[in-house]
PANUVEX-184920 format. One line per 5 residues: number of its first residue (from 1); their letters; for each residue x, y, z of N, C-alpha, C, O. Coordinates in steps of 0.1 Angstrom, whole numbers, plus 5000, padded with zeros to 4 digits. Each point is the difference from the previous one (the first is absolute). Layout:
<rs>
NUM) A) X Y Z X Y Z X Y Z X Y Z  ...
</rs>
This chain:
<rs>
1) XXXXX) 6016 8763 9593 5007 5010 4992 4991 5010 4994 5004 5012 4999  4983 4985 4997 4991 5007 4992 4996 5014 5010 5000 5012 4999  4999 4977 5014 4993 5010 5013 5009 5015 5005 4995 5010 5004  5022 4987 4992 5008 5008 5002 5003 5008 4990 5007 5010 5000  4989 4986 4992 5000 5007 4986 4993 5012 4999 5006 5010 4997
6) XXXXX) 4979 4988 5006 4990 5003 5004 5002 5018 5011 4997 5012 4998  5007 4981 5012 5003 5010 5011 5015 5008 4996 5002 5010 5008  5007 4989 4983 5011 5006 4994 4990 5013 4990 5003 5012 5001  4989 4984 4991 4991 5006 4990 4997 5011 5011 5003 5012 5001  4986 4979 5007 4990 5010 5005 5009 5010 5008 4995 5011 4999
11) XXXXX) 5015 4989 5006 5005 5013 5010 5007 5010 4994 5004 5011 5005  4998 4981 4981 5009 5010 4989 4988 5015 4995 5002 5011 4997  4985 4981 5002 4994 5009 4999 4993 5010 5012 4994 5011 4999  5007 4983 5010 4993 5006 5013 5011 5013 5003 4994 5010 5005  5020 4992 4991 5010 5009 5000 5000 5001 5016 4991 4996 5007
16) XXXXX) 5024 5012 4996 5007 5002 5013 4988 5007 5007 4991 5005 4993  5008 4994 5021 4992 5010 5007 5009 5012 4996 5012 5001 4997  4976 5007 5003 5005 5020 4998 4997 5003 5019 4991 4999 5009  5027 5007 4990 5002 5010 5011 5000 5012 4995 5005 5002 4989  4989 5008 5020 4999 5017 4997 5014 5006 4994 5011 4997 5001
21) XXXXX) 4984 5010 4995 5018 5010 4996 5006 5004 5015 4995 5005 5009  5021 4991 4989 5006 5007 5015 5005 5012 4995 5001 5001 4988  5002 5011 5022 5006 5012 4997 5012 4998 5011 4996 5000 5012  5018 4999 4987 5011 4997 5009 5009 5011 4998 5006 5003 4990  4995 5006 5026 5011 5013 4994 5008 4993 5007 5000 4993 5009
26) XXXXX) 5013 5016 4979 5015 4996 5004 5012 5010 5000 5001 5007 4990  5008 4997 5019 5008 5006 4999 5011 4997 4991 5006 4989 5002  4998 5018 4990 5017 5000 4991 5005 5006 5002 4998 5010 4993  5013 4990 5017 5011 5011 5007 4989 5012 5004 4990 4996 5005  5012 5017 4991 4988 5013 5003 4988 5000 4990 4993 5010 5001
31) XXXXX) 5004 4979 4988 4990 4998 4993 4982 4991 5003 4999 4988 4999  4995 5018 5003 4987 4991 5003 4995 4994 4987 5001 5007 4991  4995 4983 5007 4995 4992 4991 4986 4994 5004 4999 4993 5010  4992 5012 4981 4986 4988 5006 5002 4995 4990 5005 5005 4990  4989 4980 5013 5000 4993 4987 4984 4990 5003 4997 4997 5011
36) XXXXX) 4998 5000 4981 4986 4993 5001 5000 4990 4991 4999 5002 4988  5002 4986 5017 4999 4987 4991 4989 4994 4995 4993 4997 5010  5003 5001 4983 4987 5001 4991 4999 4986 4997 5006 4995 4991  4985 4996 5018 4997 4989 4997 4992 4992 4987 5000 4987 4998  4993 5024 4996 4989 4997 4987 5014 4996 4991 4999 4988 4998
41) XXXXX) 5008 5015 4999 5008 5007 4992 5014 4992 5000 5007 4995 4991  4997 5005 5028 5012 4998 4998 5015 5007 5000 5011 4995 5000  4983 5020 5000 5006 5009 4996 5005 5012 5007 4990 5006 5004  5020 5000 4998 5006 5013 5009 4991 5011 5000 5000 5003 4989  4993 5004 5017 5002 5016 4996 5011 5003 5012 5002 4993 5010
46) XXXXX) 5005 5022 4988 5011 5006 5012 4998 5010 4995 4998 5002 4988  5003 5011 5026 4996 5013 4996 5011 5001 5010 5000 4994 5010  5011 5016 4985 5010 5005 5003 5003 5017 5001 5004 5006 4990  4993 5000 5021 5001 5011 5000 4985 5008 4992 4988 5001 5004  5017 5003 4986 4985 5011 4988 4998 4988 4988 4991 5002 4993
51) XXXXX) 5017 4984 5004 5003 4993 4991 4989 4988 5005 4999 4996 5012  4993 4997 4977 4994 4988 4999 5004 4994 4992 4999 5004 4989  5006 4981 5012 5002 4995 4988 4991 4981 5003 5002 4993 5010  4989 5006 4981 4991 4993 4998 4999 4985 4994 5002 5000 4988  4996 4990 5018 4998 4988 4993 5015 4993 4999 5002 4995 4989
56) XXXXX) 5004 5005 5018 5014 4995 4997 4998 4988 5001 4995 4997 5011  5007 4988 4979 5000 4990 5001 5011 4994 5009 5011 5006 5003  4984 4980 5002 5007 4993 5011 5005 4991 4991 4993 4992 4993  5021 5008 5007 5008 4991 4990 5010 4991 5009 5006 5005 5009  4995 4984 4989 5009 4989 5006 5010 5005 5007 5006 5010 4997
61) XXXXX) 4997 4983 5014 5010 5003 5010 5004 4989 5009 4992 4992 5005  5019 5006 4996 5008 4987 5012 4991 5002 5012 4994 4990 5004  5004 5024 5002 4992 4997 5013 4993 5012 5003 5004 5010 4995  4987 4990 5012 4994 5013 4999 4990 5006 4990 4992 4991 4996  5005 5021 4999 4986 5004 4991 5010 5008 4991 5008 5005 5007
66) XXXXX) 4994 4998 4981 5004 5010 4995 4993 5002 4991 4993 4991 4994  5006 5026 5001 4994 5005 4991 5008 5011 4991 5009 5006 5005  4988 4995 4982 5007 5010 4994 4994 4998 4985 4992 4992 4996  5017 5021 4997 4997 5004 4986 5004 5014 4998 4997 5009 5008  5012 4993 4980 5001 5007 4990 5017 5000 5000 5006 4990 5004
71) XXXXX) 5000 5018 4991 5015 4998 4998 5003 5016 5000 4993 5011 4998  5019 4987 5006 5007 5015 4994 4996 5008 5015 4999 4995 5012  4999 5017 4983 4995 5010 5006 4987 4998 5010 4997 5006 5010  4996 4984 4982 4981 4998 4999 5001 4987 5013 4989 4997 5006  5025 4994 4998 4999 4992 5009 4994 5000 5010 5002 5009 5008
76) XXXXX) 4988 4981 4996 4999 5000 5015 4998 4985 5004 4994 4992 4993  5014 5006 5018 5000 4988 5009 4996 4999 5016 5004 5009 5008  4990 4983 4994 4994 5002 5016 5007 4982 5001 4998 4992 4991  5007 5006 5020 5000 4983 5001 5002 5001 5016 5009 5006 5006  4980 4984 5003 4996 5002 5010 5000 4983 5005 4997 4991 4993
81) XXXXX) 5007 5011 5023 5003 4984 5006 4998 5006 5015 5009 5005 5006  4977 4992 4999 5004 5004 5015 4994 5009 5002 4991 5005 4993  5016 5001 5021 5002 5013 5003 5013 5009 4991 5005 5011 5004  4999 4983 4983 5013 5009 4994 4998 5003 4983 4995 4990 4994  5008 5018 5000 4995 5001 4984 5011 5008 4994 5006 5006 5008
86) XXXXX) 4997 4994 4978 5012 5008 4994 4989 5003 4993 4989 4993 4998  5015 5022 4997 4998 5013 4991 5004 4998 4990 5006 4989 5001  4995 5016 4987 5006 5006 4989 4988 5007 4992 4989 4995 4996  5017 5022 5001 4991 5003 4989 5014 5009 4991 5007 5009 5003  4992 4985 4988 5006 5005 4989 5015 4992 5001 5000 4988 5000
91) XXXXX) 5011 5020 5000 5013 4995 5005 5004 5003 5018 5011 4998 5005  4978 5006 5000 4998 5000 5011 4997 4992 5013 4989 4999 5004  5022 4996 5004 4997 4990 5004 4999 5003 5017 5010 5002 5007  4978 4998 4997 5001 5009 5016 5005 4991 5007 5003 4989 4995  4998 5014 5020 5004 4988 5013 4993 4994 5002 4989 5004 4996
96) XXXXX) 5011 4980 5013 4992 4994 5001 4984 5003 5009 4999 5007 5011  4992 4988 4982 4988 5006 5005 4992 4996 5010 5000 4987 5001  4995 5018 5006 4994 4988 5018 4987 5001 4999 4997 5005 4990  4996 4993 5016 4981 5002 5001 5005 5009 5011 5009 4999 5008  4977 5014 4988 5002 5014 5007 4992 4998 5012 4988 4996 4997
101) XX) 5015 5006 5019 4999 5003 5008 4981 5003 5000 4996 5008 4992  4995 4987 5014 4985 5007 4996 4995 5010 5008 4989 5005 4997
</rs>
């Protein structure tokens, strides 16, 4: 018991291996989206068109990665499963999104 104890401790502190940041472009109907998943962190960046929006927390989801934050007007949601992802920024909700062609 002690021994597993032991090895429960030690890996909690050893933390996940770190994979690099991915950068994954995606099409939304006529809209390109890069988005870069930030493994330190955890966290979205997506640059959309002239627009960056930065650090989007990864918040619970049934299946898949989703990220988002702010309300109203200030909304953005990215939620991604696959090769497929839904959009929303603001009250704006684009078509479904595919990984872009390289």
């Amino acid at each position: 018991m002690r021994k597993l104890l032991f090895i429960a401790v030690a890996a909690a502190f050893a933390g996940p291996a770190m994979a690099e940041d991915a950068t994954v472009n995606w099409t939304c109907g006529d809209l390109a989206v890069a988005a870069t998943y930030m493994q330190a962190d955890n966290t979205l960046n997506l640059k959309i068109g002239d627009k960056e929006y930065k650090a989007l927390p990864n918040v619970e989801s049934g299946s898949g990665a989703k990220y988002e934050m702010g309300e109203g007007a200030d909304y953005i949601m990215m939620w991604d499963s696959g090769d497929n992802a839904l959009l929303q920024v603001g009250e704006t909700e684009y078509p479904e999104c595919t990984k872009a062609a390289m």
